[in-house]
PyMOL commands that place a pseudoatom at each C-alpha (Angstrom):
pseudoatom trace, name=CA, resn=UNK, resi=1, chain=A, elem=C, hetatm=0, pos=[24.746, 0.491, 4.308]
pseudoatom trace, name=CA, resn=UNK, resi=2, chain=A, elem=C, hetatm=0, pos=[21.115, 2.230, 3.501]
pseudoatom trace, name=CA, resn=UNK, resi=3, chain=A, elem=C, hetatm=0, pos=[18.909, 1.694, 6.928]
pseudoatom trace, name=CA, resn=UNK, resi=4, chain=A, elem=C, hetatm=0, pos=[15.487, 0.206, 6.068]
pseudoatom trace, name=CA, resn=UNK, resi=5, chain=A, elem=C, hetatm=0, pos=[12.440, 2.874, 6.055]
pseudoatom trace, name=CA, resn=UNK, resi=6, chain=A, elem=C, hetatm=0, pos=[9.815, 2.423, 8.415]
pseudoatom trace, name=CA, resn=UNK, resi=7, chain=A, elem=C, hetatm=0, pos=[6.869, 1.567, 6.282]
pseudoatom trace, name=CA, resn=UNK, resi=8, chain=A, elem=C, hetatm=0, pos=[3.428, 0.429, 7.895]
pseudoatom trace, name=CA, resn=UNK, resi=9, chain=A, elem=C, hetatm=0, pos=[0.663, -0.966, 7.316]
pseudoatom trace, name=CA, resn=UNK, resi=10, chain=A, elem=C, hetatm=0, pos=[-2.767, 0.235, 8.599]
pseudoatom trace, name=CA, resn=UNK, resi=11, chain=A, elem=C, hetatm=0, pos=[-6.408, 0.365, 7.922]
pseudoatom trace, name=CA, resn=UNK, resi=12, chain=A, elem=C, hetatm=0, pos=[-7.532, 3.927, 6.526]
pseudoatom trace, name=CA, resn=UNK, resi=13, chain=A, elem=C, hetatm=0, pos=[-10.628, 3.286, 9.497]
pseudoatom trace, name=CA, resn=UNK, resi=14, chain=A, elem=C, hetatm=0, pos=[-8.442, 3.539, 11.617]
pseudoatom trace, name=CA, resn=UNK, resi=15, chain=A, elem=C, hetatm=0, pos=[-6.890, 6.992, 14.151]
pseudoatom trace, name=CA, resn=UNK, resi=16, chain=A, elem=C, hetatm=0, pos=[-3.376, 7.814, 13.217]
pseudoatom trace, name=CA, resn=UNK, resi=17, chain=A, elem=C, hetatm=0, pos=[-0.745, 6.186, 14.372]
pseudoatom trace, name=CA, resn=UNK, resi=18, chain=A, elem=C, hetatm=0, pos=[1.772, 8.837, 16.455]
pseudoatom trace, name=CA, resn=UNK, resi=19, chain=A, elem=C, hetatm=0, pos=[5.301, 8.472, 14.562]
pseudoatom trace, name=CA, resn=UNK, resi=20, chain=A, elem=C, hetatm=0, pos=[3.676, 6.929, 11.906]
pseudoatom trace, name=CA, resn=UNK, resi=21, chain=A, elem=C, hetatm=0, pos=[4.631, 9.376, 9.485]
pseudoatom trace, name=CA, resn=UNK, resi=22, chain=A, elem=C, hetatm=0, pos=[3.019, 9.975, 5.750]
pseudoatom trace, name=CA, resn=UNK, resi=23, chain=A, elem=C, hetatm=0, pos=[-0.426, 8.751, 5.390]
pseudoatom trace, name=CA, resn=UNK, resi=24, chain=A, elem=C, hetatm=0, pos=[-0.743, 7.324, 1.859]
pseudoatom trace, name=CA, resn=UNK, resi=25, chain=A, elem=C, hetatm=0, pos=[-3.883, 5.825, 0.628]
pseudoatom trace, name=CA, resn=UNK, resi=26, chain=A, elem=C, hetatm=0, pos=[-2.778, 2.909, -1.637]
pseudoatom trace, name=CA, resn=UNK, resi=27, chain=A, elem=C, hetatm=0, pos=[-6.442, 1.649, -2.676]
pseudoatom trace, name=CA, resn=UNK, resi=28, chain=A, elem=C, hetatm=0, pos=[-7.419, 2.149, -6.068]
pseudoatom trace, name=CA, resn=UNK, resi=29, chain=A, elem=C, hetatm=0, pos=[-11.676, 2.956, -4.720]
pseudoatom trace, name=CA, resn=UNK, resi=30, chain=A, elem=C, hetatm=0, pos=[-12.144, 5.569, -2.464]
pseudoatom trace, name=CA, resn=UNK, resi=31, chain=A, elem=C, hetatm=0, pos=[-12.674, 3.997, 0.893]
pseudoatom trace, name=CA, resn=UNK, resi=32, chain=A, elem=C, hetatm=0, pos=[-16.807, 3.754, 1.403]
pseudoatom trace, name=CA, resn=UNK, resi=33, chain=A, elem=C, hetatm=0, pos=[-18.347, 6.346, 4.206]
pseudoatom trace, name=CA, resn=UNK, resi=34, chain=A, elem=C, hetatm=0, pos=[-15.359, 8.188, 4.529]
pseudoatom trace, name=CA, resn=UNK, resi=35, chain=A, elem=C, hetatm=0, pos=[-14.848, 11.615, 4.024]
pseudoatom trace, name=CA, resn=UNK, resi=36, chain=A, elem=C, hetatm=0, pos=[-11.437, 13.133, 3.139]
pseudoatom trace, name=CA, resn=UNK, resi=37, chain=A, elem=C, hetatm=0, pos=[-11.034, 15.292, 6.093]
pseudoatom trace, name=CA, resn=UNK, resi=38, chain=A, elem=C, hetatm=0, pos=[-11.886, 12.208, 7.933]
pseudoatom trace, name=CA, resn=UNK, resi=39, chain=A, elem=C, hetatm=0, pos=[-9.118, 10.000, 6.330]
pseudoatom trace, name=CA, resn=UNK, resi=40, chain=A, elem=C, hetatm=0, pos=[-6.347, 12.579, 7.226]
pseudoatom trace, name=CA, resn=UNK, resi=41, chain=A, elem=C, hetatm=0, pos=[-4.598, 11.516, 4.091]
pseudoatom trace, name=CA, resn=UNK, resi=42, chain=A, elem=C, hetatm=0, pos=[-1.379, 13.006, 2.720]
pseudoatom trace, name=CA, resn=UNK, resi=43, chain=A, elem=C, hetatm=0, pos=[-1.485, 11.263, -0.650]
pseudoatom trace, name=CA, resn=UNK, resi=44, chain=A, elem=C, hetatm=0, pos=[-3.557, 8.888, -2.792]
pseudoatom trace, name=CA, resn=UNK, resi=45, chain=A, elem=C, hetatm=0, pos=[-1.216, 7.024, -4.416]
pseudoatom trace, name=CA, resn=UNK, resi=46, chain=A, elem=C, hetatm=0, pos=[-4.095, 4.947, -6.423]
pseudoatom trace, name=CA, resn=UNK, resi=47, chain=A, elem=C, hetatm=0, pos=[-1.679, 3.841, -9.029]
pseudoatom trace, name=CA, resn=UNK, resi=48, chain=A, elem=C, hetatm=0, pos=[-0.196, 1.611, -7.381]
pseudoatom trace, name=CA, resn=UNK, resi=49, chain=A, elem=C, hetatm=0, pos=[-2.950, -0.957, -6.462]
pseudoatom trace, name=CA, resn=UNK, resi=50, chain=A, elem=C, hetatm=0, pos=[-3.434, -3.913, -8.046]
pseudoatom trace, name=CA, resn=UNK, resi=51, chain=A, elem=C, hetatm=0, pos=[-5.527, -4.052, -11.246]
pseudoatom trace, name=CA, resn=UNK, resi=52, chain=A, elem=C, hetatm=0, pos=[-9.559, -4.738, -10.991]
pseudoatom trace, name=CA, resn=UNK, resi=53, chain=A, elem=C, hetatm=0, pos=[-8.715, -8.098, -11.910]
pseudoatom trace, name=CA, resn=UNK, resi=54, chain=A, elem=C, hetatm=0, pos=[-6.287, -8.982, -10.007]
pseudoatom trace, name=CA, resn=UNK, resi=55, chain=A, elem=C, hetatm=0, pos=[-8.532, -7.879, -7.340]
pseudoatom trace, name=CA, resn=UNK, resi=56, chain=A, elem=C, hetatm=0, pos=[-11.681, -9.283, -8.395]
pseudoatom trace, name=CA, resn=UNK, resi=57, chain=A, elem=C, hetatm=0, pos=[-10.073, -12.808, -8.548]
pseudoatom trace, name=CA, resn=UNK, resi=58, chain=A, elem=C, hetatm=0, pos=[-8.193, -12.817, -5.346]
pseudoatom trace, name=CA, resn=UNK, resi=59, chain=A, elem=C, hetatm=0, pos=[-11.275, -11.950, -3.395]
pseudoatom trace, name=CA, resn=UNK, resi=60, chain=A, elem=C, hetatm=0, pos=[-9.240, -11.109, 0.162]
pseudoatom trace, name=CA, resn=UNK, resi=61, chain=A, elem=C, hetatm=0, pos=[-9.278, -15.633, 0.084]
pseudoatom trace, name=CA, resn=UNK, resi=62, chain=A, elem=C, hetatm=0, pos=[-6.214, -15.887, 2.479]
pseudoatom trace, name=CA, resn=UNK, resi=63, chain=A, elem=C, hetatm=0, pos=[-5.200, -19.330, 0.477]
pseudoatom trace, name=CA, resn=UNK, resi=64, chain=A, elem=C, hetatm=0, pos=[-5.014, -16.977, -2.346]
pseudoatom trace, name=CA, resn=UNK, resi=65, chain=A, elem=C, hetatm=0, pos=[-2.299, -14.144, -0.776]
pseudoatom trace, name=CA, resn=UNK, resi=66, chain=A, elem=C, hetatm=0, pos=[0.528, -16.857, -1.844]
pseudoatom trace, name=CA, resn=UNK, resi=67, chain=A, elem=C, hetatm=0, pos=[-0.368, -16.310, -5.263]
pseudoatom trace, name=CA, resn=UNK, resi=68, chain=A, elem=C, hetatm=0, pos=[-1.834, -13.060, -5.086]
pseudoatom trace, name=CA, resn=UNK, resi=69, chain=A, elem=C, hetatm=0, pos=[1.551, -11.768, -3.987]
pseudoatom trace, name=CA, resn=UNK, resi=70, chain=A, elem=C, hetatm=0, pos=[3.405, -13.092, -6.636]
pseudoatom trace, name=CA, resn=UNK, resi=71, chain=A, elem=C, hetatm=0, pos=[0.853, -11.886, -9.418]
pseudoatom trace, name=CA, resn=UNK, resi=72, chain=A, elem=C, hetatm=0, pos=[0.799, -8.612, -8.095]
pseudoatom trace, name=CA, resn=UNK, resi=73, chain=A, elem=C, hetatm=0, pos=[4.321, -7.948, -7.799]
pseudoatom trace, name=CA, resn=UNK, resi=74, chain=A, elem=C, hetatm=0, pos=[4.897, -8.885, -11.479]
pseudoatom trace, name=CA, resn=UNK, resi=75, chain=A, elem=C, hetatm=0, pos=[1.934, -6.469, -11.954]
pseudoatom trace, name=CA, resn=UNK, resi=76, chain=A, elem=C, hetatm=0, pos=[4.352, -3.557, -10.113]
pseudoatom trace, name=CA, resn=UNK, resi=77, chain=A, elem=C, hetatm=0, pos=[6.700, -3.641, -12.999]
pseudoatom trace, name=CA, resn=UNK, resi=78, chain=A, elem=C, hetatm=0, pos=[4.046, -2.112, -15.342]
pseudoatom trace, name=CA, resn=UNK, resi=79, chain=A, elem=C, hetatm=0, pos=[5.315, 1.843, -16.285]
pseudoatom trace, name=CA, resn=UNK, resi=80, chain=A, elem=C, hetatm=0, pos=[2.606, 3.324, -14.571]
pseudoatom trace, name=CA, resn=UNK, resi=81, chain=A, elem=C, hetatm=0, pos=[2.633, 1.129, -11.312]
pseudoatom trace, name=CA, resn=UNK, resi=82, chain=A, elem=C, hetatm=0, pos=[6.441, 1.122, -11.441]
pseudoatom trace, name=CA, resn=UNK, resi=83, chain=A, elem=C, hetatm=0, pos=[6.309, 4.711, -11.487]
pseudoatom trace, name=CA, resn=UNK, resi=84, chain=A, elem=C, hetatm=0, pos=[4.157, 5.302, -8.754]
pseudoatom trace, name=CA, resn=UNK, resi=85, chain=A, elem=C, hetatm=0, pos=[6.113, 2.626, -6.753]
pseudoatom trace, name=CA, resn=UNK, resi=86, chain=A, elem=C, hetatm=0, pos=[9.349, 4.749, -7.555]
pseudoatom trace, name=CA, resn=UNK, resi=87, chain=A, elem=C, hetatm=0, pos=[6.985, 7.530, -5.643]
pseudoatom trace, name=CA, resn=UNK, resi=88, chain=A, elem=C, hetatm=0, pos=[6.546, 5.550, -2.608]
pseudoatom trace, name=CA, resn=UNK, resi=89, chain=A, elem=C, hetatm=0, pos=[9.798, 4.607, -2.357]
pseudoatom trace, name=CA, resn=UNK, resi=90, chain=A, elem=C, hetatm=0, pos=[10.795, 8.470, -2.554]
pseudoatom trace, name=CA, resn=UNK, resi=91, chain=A, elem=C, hetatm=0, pos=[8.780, 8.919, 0.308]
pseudoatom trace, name=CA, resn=UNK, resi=92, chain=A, elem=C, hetatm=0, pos=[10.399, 6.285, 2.146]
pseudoatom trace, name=CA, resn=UNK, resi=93, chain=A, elem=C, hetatm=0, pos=[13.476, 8.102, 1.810]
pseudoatom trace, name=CA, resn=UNK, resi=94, chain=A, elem=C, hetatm=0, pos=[12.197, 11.237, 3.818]
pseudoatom trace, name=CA, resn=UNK, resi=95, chain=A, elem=C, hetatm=0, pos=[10.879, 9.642, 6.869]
pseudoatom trace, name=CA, resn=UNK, resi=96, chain=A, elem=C, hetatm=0, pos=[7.845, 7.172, 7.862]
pseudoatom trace, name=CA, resn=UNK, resi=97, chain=A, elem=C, hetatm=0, pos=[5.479, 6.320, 5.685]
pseudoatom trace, name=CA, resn=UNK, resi=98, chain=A, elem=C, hetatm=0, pos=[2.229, 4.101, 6.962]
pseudoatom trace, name=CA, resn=UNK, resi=99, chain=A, elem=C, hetatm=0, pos=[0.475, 2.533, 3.830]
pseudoatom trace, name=CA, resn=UNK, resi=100, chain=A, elem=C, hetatm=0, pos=[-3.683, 3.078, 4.025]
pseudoatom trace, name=CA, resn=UNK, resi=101, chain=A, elem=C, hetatm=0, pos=[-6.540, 0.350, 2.613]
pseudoatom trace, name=CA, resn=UNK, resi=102, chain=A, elem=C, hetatm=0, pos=[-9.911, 0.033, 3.418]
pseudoatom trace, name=CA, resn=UNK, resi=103, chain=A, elem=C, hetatm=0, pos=[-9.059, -3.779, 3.426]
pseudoatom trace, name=CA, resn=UNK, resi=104, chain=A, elem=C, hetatm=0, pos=[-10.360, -5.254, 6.641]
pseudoatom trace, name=CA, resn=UNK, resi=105, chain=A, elem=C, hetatm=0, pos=[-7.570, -8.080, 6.928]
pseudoatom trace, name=CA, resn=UNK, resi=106, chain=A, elem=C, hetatm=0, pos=[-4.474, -5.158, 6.072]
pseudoatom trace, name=CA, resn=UNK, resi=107, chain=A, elem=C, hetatm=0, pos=[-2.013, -8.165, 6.538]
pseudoatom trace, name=CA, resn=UNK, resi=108, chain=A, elem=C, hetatm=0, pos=[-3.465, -10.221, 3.831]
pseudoatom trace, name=CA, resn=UNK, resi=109, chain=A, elem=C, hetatm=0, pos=[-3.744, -6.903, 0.899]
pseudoatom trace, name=CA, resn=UNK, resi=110, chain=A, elem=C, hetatm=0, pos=[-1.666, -5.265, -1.829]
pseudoatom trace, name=CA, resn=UNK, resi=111, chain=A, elem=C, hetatm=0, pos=[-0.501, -2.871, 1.269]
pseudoatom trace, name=CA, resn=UNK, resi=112, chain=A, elem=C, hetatm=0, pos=[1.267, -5.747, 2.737]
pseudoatom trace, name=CA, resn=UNK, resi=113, chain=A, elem=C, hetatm=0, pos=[2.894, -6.855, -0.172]
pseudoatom trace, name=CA, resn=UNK, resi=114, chain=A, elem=C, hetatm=0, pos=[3.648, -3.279, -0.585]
pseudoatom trace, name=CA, resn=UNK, resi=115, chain=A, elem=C, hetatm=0, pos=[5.521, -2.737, 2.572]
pseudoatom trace, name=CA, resn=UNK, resi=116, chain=A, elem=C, hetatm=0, pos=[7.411, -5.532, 1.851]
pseudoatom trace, name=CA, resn=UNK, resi=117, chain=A, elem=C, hetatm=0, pos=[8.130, -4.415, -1.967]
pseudoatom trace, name=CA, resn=UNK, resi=118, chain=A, elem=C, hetatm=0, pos=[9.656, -1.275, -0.072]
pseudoatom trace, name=CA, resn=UNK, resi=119, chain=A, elem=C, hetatm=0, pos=[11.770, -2.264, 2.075]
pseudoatom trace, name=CA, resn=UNK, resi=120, chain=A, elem=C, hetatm=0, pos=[13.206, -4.906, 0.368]
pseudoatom trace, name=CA, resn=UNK, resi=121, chain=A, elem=C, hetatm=0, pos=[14.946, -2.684, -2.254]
pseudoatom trace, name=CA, resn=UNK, resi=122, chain=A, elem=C, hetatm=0, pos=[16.254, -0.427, 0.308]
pseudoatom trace, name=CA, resn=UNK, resi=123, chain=A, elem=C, hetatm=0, pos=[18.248, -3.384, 1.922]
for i in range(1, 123): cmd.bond("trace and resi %d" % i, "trace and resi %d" % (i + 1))
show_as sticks, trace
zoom trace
């Protein structure tokens, strides 16, 4: 039986967590007022996100996420997404990985949806 990885969710704002592993940026903007060295990142895995309309119309409107979720998991089988979801995943398999938007509800955005993308296929 494969163990789950130990993906998490954060705001890139936000200090480090300890134990929380690889830092991955999963926004496709750079994060405003934020300066790489300050962002501590180990990756910028921008192809991932969702696409700018996918974005645009879900507008962070909680009554949306339902939706939103769906949408942009259909979106994650593109090549290009798929393949950079492939990457995560890969890094999943070498330790702790914590998931990085500039979204200020994280539990509501692509990152969540993301986290839960991940470690579903590893059960």
């Amino acid at each position: 039986m494969e163990t789950v990885p130990d993906v998490r969710v954060a705001r890139v704002y936000e200090q480090p967590e300890t134990g929380g592993g690889a830092r991955v940026l999963v926004d496709r903007i750079w994060p405003r007022g934020l300066s790489k060295e300050a962002a501590g990142l180990d990756e910028w895995c921008k192809d991932v996100a969702p696409s700018t309309e996918l974005r645009h119309w879900y507008g962070h409107e909680p009554e949306r996420f339902p939706e939103f979720t769906a949408r942009y998991r259909a979106e994650l089988a593109d090549p290009g997404r798929a393949a950079a979801l492939d990457h995560l995943a890969g890094l999943c398999g070498r330790g702790p990985v914590t998931l990085l938007t500039a979204t200020k509800e994280a539990g509501l955005s692509h990152a969540a949806v993301l986290a839960l993308v991940l470690t579903d296929t590893a059960a």
